[in-house]
BABA-844056 format. One line per field, with one value per atom (N, C-alpha, C): residue number from 0; residue in three letters; chain; atom name; z, x, y. Coordinates in nm, 2 decimals. Each point is the difference from the previous one (the first is absolute). Layout:
residues N
num: NUM, ...
residu: ALA, ...
chaine: A, ...
atome: CA, ...
c3: Z, ...
c1: X, ...
c2: Y, ...
This chain:
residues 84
num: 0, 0, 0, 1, 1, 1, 2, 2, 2, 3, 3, 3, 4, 4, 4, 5, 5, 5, 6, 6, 6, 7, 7, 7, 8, 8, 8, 9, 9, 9, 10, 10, 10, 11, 11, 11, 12, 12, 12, 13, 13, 13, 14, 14, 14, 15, 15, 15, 16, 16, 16, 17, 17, 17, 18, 18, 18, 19, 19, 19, 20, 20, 20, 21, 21, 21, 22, 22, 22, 23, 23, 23, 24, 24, 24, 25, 25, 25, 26, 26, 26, 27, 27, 27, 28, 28, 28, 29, 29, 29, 30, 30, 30, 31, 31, 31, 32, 32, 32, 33, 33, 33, 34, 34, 34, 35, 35, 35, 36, 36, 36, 37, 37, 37, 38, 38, 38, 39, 39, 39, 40, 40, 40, 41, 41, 41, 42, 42, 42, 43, 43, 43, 44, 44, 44, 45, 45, 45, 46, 46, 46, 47, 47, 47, 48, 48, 48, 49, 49, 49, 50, 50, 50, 51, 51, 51, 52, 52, 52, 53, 53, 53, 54, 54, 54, 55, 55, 55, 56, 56, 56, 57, 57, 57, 58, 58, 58, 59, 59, 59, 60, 60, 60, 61, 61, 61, 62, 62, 62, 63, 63, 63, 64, 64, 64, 65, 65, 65, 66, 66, 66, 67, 67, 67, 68, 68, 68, 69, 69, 69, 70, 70, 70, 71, 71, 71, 72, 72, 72, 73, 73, 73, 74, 74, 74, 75, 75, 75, 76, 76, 76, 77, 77, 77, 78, 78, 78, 79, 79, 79, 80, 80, 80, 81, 81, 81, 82, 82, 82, 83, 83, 83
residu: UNK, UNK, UNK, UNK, UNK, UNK, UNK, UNK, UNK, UNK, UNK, UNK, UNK, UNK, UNK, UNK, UNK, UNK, UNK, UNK, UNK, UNK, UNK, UNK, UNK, UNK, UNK, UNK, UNK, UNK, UNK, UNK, UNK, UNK, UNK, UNK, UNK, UNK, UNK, UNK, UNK, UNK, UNK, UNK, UNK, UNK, UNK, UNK, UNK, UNK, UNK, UNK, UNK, UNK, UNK, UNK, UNK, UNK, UNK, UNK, UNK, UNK, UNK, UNK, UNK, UNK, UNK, UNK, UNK, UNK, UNK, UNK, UNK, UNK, UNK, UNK, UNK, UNK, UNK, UNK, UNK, UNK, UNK, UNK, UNK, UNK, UNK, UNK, UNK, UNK, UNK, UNK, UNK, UNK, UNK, UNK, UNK, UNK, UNK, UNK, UNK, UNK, UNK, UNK, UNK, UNK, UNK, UNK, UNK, UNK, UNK, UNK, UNK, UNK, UNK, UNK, UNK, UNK, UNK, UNK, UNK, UNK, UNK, UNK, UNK, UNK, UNK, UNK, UNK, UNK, UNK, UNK, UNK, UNK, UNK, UNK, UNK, UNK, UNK, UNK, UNK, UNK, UNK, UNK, UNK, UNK, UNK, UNK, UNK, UNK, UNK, UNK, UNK, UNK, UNK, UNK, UNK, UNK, UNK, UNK, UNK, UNK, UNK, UNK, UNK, UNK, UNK, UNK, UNK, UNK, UNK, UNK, UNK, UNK, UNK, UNK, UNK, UNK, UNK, UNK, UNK, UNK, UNK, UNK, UNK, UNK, UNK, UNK, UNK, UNK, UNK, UNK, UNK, UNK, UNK, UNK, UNK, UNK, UNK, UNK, UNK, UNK, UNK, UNK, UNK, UNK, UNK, UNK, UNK, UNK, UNK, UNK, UNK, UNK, UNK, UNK, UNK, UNK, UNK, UNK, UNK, UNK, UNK, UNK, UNK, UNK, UNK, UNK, UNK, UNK, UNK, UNK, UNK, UNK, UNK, UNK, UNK, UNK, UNK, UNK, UNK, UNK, UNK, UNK, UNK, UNK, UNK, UNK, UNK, UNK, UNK, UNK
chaine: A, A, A, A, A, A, A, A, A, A, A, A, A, A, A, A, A, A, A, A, A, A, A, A, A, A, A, A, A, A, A, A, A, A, A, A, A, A, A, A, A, A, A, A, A, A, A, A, A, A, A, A, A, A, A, A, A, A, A, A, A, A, A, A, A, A, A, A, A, A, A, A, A, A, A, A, A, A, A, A, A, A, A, A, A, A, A, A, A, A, A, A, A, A, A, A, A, A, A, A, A, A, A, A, A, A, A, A, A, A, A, A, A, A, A, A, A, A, A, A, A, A, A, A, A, A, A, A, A, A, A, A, A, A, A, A, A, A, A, A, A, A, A, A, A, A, A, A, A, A, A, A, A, A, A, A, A, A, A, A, A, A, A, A, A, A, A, A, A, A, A, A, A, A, A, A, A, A, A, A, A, A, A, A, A, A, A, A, A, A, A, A, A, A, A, A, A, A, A, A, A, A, A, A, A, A, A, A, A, A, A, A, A, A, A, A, A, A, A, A, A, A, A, A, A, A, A, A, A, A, A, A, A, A, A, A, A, A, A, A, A, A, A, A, A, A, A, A, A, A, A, A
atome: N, CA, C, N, CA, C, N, CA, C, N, CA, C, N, CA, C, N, CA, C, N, CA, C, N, CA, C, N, CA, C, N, CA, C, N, CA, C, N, CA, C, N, CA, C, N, CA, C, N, CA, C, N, CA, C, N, CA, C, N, CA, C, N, CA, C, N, CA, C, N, CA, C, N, CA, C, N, CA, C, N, CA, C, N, CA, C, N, CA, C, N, CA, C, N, CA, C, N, CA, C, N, CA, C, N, CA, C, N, CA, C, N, CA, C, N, CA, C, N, CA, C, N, CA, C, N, CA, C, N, CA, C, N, CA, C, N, CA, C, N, CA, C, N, CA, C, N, CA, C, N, CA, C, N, CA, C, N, CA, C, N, CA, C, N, CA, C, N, CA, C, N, CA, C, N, CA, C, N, CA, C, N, CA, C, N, CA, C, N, CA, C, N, CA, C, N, CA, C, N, CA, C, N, CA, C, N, CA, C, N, CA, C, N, CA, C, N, CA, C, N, CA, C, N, CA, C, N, CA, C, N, CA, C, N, CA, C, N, CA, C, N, CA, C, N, CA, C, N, CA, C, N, CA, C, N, CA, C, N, CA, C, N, CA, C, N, CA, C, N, CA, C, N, CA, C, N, CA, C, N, CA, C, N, CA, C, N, CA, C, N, CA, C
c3: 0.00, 0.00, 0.00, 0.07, 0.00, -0.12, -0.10, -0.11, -0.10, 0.00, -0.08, 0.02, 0.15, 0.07, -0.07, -0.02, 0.00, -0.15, -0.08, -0.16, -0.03, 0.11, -0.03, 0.03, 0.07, 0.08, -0.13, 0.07, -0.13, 0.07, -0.05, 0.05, 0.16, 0.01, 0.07, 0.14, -0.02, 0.17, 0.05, 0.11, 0.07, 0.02, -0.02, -0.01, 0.09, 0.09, 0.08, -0.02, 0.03, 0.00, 0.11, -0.01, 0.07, 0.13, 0.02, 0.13, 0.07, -0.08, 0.07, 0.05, -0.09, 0.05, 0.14, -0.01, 0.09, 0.18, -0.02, 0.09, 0.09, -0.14, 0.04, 0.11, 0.10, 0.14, 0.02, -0.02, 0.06, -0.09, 0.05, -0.05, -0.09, 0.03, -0.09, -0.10, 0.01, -0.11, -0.13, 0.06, -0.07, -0.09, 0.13, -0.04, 0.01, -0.09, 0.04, 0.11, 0.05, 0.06, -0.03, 0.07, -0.02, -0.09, -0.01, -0.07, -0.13, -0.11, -0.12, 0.00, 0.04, -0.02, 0.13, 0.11, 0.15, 0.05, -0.10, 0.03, -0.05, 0.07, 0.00, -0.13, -0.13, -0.14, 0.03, -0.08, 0.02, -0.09, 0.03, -0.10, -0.09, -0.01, -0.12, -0.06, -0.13, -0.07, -0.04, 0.00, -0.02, -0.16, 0.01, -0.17, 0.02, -0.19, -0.01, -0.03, 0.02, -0.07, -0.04, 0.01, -0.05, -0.13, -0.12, -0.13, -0.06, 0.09, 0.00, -0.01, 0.05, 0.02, 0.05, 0.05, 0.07, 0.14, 0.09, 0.14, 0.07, 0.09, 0.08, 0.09, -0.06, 0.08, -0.12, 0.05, -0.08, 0.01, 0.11, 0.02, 0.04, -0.02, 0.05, 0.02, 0.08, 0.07, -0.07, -0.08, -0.03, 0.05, 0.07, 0.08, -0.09, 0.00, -0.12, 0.06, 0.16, 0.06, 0.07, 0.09, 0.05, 0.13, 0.09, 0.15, -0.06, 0.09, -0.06, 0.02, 0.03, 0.02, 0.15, 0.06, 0.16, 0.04, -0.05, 0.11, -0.07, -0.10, -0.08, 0.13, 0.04, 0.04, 0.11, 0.06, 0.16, -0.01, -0.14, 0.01, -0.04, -0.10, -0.02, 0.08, 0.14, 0.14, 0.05, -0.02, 0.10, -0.02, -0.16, -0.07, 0.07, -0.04, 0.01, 0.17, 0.06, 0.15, 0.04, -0.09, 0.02, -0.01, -0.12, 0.00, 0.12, 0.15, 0.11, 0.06
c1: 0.08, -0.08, 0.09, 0.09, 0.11, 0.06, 0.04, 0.05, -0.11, -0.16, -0.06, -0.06, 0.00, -0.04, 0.15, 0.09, 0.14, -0.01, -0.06, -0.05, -0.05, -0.12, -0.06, 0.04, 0.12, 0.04, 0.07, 0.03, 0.07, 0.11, 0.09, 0.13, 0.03, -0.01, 0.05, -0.06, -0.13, -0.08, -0.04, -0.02, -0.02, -0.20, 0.01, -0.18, -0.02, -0.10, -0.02, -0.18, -0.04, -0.11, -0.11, -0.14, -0.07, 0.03, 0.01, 0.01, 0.11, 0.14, 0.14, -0.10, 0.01, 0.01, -0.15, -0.11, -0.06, 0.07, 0.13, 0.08, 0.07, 0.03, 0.09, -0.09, 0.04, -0.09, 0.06, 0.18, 0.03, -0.01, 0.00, -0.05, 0.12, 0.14, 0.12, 0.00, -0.06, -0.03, -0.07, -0.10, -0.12, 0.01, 0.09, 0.00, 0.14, 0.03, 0.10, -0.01, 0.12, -0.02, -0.02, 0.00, -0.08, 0.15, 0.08, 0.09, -0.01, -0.03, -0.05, -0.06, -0.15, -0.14, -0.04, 0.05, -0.06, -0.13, -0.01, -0.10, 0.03, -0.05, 0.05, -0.03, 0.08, -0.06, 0.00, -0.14, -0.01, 0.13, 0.04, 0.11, -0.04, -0.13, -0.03, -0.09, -0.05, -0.09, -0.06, -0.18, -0.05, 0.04, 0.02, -0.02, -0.06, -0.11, -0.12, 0.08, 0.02, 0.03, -0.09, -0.13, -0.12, 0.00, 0.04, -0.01, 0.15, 0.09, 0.14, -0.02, -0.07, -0.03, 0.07, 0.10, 0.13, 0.01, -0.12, 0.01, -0.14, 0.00, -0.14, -0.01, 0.00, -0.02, -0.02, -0.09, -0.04, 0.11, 0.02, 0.10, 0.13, 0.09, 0.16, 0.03, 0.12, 0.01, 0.22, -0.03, 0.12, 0.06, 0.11, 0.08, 0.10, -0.08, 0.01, 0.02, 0.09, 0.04, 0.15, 0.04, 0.09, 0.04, 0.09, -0.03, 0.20, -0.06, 0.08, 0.15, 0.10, 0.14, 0.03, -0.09, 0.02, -0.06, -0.10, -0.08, 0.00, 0.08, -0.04, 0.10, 0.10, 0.07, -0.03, -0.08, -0.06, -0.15, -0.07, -0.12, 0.08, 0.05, 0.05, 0.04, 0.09, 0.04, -0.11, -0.08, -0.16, -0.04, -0.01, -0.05, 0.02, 0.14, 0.10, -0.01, -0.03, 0.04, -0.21, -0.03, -0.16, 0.00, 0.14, 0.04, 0.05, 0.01, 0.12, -0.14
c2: -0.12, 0.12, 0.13, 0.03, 0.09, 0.04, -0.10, -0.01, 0.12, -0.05, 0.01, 0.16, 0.02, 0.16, 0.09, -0.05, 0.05, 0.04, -0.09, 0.04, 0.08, 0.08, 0.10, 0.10, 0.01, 0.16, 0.05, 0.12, 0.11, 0.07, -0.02, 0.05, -0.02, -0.17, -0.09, 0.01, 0.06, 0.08, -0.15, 0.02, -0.14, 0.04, -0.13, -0.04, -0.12, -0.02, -0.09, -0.04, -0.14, -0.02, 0.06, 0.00, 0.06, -0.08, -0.12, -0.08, 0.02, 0.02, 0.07, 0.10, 0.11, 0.15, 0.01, -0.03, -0.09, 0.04, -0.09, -0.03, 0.08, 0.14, 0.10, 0.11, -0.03, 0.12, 0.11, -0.03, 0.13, 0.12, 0.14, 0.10, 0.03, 0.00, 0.01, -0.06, -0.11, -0.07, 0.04, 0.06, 0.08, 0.15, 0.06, 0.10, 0.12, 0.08, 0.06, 0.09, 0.09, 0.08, 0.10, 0.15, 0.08, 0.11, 0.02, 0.10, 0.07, -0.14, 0.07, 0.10, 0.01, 0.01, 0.08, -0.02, 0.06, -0.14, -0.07, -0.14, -0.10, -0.14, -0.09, -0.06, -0.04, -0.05, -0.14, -0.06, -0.17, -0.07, -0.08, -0.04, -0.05, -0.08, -0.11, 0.02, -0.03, -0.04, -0.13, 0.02, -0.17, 0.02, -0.13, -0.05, -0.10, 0.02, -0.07, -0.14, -0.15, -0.09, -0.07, 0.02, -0.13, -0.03, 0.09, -0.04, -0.06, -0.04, -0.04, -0.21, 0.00, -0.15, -0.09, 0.09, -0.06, -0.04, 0.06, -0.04, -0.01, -0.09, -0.03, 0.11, 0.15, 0.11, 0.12, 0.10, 0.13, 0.09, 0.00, 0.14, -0.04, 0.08, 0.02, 0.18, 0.02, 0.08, 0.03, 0.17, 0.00, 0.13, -0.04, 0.13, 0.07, 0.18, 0.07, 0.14, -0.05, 0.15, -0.07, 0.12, -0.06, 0.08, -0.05, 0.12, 0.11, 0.09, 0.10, -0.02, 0.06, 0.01, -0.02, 0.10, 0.01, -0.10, -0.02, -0.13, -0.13, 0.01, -0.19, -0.11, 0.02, -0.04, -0.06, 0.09, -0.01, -0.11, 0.04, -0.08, -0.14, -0.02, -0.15, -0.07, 0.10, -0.10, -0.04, 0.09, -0.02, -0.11, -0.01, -0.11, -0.14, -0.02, -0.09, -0.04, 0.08, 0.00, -0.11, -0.01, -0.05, -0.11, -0.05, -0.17, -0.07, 0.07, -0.08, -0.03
């Protein structure tokens, strides 16, 4: 399934199924921080896959932002720090 979600991205963005992304709770995850913009931007967009025929799922979820200079660093530990 990875292989086939990996076919549809565009300029190598990482795409996950609705049941992964589903999974994803934490807010870092979700969302950037506030620097850009003065508010927090969603990182991802749904994509429709039902006319793809490729998976026993409608939707997938593709990350099409990214966290800034000052805070990418910090959210990634965060991240990472949720796997112990």
């Amino acid at each position: 399934m990875a292989a086939k979600l990996a076919s549809l991205s565009i300029n190598n963005q990482l795409m996950v199924s609705e049941r992964f992304f589903e999974k994803i709770n934490n807010e870092k995850a979700r969302y950037s921080c506030e620097c850009r913009t003065g508010r927090k931007e969603y990182l991802w967009q749904e994509v429709d896959v039902k006319d793809k025929n490729l998976f026993d799922f409608e939707k997938a979820y593709c990350l099409v932002s990214n966290w800034c200079e000052t805070h990418g660093k910090e959210y990634f530990e965060a991240l990472l720090g949720l796997d112990k």
